[in-house]
MARBA-3410 file (N, C-alpha, C, O; in Angstrom, 1 decimal):
182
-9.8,-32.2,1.5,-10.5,-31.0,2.0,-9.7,-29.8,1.8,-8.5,-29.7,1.6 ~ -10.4,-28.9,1.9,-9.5,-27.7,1.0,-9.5,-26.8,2.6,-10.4,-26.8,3.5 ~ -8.3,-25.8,2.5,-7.8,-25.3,3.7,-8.4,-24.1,3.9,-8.4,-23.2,3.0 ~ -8.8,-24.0,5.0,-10.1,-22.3,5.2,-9.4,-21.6,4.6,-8.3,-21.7,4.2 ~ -10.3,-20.5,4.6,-10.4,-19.2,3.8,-9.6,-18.5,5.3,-10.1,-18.4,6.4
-8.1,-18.0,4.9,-7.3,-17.2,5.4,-8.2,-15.6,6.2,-8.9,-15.3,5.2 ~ -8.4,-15.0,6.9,-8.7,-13.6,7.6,-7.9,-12.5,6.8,-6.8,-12.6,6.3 ~ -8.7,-11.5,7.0,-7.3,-10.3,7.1,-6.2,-10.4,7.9,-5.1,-10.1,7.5 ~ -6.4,-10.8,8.7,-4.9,-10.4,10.3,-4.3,-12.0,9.5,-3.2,-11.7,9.0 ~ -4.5,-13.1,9.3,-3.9,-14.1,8.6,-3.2,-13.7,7.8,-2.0,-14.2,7.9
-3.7,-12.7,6.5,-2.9,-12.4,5.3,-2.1,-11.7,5.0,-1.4,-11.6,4.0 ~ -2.4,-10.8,6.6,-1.4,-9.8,6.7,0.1,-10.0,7.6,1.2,-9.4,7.4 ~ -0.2,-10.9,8.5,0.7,-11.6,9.4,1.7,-11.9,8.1,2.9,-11.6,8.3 ~ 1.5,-12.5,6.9,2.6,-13.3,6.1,2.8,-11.9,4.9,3.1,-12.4,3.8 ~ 2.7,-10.9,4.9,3.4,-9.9,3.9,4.8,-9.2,4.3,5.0,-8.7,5.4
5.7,-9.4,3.2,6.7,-8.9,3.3,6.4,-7.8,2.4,6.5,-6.7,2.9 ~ 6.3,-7.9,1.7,6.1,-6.4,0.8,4.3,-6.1,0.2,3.4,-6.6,-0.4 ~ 4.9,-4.7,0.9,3.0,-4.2,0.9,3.4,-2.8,-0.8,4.5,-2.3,-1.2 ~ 2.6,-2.9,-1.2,2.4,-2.5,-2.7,1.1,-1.3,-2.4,0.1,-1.6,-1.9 ~ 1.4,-0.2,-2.8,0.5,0.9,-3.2,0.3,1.5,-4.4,1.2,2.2,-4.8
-0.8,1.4,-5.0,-1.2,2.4,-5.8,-1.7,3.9,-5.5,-2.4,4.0,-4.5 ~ -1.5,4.7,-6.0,-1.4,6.1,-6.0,-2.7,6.9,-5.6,-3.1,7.0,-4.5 ~ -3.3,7.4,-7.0,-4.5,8.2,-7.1,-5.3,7.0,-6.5,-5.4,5.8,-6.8 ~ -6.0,7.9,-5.5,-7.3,7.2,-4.5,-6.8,6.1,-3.1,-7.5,5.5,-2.3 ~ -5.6,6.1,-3.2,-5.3,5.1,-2.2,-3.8,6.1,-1.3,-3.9,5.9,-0.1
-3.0,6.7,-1.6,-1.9,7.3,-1.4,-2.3,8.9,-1.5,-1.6,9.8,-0.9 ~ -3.5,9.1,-2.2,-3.8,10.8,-2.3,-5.8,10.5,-2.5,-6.3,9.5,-3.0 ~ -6.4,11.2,-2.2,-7.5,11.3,-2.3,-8.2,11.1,-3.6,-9.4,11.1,-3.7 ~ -7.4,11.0,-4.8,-7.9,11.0,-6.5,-8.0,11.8,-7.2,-8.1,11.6,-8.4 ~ -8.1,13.3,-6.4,-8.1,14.0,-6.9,-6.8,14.9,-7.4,-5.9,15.2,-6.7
-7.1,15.1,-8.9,-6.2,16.1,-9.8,-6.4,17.3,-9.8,-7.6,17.7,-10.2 ~ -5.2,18.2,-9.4,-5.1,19.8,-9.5,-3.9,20.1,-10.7,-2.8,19.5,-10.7 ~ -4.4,21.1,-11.6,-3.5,21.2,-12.9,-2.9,22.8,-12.8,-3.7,23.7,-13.1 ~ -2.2,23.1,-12.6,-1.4,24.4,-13.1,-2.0,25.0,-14.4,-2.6,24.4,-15.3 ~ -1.8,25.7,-14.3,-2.1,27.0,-15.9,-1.3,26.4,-17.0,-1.6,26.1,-18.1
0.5,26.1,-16.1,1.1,25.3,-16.9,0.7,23.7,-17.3,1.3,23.1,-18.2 ~ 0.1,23.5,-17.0,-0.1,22.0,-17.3,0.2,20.8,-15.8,-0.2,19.7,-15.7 ~ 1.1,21.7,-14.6,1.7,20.3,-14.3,0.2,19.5,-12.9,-0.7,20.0,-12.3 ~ 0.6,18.5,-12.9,-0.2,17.8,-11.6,0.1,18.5,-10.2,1.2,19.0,-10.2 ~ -0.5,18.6,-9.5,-0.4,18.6,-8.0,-1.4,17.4,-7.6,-2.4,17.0,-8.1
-0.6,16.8,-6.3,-1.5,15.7,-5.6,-1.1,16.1,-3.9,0.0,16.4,-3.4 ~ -2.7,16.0,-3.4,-2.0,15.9,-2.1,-1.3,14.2,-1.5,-1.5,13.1,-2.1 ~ -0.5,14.6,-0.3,-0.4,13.1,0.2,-0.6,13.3,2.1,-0.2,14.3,2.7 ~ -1.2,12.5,2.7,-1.4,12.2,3.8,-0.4,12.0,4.8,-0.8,11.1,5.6 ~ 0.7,12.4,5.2,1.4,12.8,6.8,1.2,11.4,7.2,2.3,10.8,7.2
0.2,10.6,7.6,-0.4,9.5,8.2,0.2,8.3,7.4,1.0,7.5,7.8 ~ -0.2,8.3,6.5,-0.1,7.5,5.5,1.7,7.2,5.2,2.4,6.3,5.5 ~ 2.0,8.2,4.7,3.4,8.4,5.0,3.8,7.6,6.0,3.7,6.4,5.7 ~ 4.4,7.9,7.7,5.0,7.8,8.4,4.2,5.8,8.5,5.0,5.1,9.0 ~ 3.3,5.3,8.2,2.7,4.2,8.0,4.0,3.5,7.0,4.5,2.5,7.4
4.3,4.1,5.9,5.1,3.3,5.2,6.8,3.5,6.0,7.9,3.0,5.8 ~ 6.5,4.1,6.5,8.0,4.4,7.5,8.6,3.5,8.4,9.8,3.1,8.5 ~ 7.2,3.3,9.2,7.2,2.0,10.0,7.4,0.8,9.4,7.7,-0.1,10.2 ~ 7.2,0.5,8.2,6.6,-0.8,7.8,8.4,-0.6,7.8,9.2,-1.2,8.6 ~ 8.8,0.1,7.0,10.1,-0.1,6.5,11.2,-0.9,7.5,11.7,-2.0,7.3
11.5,0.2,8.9,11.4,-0.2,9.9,11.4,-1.7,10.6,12.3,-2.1,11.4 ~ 10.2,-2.6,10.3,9.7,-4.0,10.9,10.1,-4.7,9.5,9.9,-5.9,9.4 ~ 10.9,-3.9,8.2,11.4,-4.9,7.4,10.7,-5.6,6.8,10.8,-6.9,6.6 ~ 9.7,-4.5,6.3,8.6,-4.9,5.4,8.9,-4.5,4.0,9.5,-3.4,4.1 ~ 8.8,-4.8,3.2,9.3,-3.6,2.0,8.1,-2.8,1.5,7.0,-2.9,2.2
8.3,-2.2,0.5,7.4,-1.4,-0.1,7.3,-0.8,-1.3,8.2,-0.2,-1.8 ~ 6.0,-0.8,-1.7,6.6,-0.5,-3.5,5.1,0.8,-4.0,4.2,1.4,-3.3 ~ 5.5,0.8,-5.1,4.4,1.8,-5.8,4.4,1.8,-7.3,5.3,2.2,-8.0 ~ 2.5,1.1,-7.9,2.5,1.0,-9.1,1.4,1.7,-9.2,0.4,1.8,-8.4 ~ 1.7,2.5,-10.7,0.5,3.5,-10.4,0.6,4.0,-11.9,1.6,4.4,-12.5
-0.7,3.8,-12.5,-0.9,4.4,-13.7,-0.3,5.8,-14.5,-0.1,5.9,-15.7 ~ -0.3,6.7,-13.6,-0.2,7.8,-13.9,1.5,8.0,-13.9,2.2,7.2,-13.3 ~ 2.1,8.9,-14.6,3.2,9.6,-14.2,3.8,10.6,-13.8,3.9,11.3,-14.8 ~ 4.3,11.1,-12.5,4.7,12.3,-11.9,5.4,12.7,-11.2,5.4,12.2,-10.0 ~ 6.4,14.0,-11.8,7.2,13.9,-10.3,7.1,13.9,-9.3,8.0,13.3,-8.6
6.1,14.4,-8.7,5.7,14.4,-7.1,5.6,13.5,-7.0,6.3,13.4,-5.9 ~ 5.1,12.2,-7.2,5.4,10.5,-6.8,6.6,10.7,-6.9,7.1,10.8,-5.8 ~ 7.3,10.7,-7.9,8.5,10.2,-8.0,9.5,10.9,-6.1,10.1,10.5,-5.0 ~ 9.2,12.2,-6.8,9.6,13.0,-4.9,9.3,12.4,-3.4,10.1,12.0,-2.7 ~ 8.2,12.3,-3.2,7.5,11.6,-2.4,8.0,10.3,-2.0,8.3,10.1,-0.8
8.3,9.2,-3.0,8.5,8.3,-2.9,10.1,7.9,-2.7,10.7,6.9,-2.5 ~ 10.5,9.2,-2.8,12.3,9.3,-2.4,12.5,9.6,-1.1,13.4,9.2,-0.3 ~ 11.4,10.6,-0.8,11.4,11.2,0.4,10.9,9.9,1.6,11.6,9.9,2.6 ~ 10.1,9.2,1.5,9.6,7.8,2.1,10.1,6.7,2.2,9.7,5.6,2.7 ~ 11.7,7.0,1.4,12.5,6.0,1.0,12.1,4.5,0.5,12.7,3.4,0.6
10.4,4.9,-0.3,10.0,3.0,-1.0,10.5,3.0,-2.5,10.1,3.6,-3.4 ~ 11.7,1.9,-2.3,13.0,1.7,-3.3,12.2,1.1,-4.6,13.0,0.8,-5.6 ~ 10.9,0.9,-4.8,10.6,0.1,-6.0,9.1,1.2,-6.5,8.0,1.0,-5.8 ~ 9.1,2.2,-7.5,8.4,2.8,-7.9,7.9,2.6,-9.7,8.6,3.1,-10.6 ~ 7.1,1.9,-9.8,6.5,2.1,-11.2,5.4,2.8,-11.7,4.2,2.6,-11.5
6.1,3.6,-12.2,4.7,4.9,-13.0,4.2,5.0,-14.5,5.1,4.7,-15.3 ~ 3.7,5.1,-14.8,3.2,5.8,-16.2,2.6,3.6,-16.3,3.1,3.0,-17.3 ~ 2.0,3.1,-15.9,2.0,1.6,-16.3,0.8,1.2,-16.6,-0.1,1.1,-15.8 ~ 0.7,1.1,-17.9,-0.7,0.3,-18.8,-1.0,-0.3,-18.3,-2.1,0.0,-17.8 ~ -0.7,-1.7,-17.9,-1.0,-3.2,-17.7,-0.1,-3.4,-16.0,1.1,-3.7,-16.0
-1.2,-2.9,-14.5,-0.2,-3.2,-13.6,0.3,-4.7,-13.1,1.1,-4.8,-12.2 ~ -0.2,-5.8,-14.0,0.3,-7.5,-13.9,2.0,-7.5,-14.4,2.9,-8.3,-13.9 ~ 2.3,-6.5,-15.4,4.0,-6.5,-16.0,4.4,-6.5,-15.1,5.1,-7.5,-14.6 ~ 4.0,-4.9,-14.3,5.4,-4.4,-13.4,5.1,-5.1,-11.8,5.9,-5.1,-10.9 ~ 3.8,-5.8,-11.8,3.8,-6.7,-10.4,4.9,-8.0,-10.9,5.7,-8.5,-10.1
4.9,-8.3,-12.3,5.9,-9.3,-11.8,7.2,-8.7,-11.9,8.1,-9.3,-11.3 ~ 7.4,-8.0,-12.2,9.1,-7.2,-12.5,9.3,-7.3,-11.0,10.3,-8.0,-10.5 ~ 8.3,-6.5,-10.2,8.6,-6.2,-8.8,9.0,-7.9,-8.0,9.7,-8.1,-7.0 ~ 8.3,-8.7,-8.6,8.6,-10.0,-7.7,9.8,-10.8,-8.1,10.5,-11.6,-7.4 ~ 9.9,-10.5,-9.5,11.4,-11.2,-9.8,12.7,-9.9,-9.0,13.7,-10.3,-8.4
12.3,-8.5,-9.0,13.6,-7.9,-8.4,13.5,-8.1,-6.9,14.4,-7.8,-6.2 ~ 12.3,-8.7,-6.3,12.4,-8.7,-4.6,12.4,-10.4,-4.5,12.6,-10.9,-3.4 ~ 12.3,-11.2,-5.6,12.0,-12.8,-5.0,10.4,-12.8,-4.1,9.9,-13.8,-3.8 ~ 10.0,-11.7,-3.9,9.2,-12.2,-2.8,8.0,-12.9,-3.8,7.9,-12.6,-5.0 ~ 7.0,-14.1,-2.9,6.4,-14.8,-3.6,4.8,-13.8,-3.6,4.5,-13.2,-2.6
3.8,-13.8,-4.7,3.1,-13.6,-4.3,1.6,-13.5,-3.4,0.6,-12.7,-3.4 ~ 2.3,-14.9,-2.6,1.1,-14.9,-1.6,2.0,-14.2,-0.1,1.7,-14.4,1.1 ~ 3.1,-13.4,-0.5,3.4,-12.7,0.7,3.2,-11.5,0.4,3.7,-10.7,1.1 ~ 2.6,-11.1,-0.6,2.6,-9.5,-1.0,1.1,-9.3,-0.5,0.2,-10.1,-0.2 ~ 1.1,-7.7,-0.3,0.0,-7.2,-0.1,-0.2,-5.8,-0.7,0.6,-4.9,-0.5
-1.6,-5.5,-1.7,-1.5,-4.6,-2.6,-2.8,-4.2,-2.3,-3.7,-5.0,-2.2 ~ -2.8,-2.6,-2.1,-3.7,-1.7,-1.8,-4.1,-0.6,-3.1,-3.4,0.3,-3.5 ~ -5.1,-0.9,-3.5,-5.9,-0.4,-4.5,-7.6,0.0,-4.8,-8.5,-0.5,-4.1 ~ -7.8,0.7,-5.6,-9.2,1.3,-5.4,-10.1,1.5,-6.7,-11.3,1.9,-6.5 ~ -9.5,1.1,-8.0,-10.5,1.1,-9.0,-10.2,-0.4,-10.1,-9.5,-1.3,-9.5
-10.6,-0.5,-11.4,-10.5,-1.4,-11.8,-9.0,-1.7,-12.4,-8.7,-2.9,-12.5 ~ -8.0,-0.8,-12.9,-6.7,-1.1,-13.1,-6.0,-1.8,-12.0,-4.9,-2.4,-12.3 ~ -6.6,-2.0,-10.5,-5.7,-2.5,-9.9,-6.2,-4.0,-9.3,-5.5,-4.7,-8.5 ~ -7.0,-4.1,-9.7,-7.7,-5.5,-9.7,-6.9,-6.5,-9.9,-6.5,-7.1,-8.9 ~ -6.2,-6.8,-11.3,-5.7,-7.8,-11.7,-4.6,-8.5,-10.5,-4.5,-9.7,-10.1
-3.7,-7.1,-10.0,-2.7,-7.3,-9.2,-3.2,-7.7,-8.3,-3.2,-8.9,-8.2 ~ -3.8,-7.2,-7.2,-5.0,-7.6,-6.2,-5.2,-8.9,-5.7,-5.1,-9.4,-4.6 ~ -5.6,-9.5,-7.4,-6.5,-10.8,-7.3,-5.3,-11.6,-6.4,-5.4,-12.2,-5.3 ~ -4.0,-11.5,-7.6,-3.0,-12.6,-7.0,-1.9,-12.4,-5.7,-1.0,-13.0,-5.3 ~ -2.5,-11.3,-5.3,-1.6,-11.2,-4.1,-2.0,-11.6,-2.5,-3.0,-11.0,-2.0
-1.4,-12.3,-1.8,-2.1,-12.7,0.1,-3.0,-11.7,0.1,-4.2,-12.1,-0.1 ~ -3.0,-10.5,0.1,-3.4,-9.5,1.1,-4.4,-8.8,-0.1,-3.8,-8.9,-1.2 ~ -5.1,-8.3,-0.2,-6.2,-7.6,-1.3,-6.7,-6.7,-0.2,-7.3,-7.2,0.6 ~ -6.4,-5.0,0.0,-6.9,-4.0,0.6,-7.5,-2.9,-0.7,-7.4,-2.7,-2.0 ~ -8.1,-2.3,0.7,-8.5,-1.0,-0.3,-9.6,0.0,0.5,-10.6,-0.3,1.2
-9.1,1.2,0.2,-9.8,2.5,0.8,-11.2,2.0,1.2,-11.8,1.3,0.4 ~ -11.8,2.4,2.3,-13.5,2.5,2.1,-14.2,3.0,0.9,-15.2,2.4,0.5 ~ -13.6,4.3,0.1,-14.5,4.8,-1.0,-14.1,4.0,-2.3,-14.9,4.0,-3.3 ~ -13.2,3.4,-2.3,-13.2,2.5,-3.8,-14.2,2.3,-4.2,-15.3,2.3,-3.5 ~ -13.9,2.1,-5.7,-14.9,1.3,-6.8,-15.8,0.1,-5.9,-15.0,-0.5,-5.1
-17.2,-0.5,-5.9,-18.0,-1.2,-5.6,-17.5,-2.6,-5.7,-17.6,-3.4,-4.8 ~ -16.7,-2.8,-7.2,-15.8,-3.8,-8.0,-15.0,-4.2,-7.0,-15.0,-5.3,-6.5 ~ -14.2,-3.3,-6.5,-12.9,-3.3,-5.8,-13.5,-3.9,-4.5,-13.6,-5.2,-4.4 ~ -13.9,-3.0,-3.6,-14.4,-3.3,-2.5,-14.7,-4.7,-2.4,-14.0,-5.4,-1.7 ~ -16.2,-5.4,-3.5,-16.5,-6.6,-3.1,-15.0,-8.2,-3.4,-15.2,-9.4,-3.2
-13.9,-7.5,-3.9,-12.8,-8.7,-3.7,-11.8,-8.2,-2.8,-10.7,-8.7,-3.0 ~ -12.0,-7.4,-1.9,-11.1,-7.1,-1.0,-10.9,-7.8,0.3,-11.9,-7.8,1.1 ~ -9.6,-8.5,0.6,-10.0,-8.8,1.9,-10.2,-8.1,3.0,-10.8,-8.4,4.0 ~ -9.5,-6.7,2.7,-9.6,-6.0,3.9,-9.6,-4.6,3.4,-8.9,-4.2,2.4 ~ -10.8,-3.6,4.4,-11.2,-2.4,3.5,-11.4,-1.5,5.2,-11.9,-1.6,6.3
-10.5,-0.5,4.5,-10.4,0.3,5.8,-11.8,1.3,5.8,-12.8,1.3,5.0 ~ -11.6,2.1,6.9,-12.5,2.7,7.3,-12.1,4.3,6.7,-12.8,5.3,6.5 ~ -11.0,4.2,6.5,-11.1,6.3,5.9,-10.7,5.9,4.8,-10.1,4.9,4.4 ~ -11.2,6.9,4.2,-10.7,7.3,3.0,-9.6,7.0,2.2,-8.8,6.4,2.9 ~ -9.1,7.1,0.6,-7.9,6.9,-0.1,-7.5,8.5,0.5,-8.4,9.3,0.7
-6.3,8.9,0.7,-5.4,10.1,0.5,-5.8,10.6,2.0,-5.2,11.5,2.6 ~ -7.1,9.8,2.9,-7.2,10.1,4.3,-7.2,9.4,6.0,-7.8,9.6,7.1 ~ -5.8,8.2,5.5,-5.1,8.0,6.2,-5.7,6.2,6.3,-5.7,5.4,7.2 ~ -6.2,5.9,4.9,-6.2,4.4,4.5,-5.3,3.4,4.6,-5.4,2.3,5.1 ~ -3.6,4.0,3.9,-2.9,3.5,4.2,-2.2,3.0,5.2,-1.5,2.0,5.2
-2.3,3.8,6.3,-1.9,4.2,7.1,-2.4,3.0,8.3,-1.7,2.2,9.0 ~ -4.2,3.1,8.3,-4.6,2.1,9.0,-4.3,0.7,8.2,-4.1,-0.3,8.9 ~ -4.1,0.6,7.1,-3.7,-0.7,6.6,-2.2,-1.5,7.3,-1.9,-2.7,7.5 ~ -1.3,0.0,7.6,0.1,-0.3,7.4,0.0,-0.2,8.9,1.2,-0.1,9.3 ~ -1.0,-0.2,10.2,-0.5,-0.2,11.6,-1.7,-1.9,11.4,-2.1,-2.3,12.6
-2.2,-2.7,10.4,-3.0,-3.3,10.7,-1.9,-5.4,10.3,-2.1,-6.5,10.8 ~ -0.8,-4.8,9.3,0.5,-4.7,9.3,1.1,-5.4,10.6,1.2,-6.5,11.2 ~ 1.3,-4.4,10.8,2.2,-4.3,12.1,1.8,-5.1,13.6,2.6,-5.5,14.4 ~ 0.2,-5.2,13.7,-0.5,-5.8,14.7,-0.3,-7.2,14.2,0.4,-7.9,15.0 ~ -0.8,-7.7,13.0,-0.6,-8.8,12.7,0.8,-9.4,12.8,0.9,-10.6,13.1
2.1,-8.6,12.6,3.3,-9.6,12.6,3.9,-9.3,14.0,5.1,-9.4,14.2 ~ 3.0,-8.8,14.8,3.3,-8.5,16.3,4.7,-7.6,16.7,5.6,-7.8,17.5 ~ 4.4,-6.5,15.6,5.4,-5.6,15.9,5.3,-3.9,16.5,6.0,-2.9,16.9 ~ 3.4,-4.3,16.3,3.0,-2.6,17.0,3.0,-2.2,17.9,2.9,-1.0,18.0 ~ 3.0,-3.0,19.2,2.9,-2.8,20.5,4.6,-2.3,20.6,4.8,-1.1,20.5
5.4,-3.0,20.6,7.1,-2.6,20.6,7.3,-0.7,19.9,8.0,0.2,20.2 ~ 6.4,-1.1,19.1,7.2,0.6,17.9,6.7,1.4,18.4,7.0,2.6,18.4 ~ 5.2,0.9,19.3,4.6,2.5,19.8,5.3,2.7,21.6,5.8,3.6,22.3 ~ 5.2,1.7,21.8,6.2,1.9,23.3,7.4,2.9,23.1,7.7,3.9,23.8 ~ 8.2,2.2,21.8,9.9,2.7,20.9,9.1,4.5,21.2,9.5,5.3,22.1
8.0,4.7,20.5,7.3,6.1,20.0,7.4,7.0,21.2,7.9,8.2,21.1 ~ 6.8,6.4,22.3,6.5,6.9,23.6,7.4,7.5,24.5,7.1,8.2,25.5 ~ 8.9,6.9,24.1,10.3,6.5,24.4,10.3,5.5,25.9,11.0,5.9,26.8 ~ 9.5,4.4,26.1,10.0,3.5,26.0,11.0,2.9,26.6,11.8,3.7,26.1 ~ 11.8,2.1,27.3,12.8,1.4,27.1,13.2,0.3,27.1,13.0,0.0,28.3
13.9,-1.0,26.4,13.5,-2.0,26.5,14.7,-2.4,27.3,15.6,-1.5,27.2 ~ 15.1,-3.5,28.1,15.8,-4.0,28.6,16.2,-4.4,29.8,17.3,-5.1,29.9
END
């Protein structure tokens, strides 16, 4: 007999490293271009301090993302998530690069994505999230699909949804509140 079909709070309870892609899931999708050429992307405050926490409860955290730019690259210095791959044709390479440099297996990862590049990774990982507005594609293999937006605080509810499941949110928001334990 084959073993039920795992929940969201199930597949999230067992991630050690949560995986983000960029445009539409970390920033709203949208591109703003300079006269000179360069990108601007916004990024979400929310979303952010979400991967802050995770870090915190000793979650890791990574970023694969088609595109290339310094503002990821800034961003993701500033958020301190130690595993960034950009400019990536095929995101199945650098998901395994990322699991041979972490060991972690991938039914403990969890990878948040929103169009058809990020599918492949998706498929093989515990955790399959993604924005409310993603691709229809996306959405119907996701196990878990938040309620706002990519770039408007998706990650964010993913990464406190995280934290519920490995029973670490109640402690960090008490910690928040200041709290004391002892």
């Amino acid at each position: 007999m084959a073993a039920p079909e795992l929940d969201a709070t199930a597949r999230a309870a067992r991630v050690r490293l949560m995986i983000f892609d960029v445009d539409g899931v970390l920033t709203d999708g949208g591109l703003m271009f300079t006269g000179a050429g360069d990108t601007m992307k916004s990024f979400n405050s929310l979303d952010g301090y979400g991967a802050k926490l995770l870090r915190e409860a000793g979650i890791e955290t990574a970023i694969i993302t088609g595109r290339h730019s310094e503002i990821v690259a800034v961003r993701a210095k500033e958020l301190r998530i130690p595993h960034v791959f950009q400019g990536v044709e095929d995101k199945r390479v650098a998901f395994a690069q990322l699991l041979a440099d972490t060991g972690v297996a991938p039914e403990a990862c969890g990878y948040m994505g929103d169009d058809w590049p990020d599918l492949a990774v998706m498929l093989q990982c515990g955790l399959a999230a993604a924005p409310a507005n993603s691709h229809p594609e996306v959405l119907s293999r996701a196990h878990w699909v938040s309620r706002a937006r990519g770039g408007h605080g998706a990650a964010r509810e993913l990464c406190d949804l995280l934290l519920r499941a490995q029973g670490r949110y109640e402690a960090m928001l008490a910690a928040a509140c200041g709290a004391t334990h002892g």
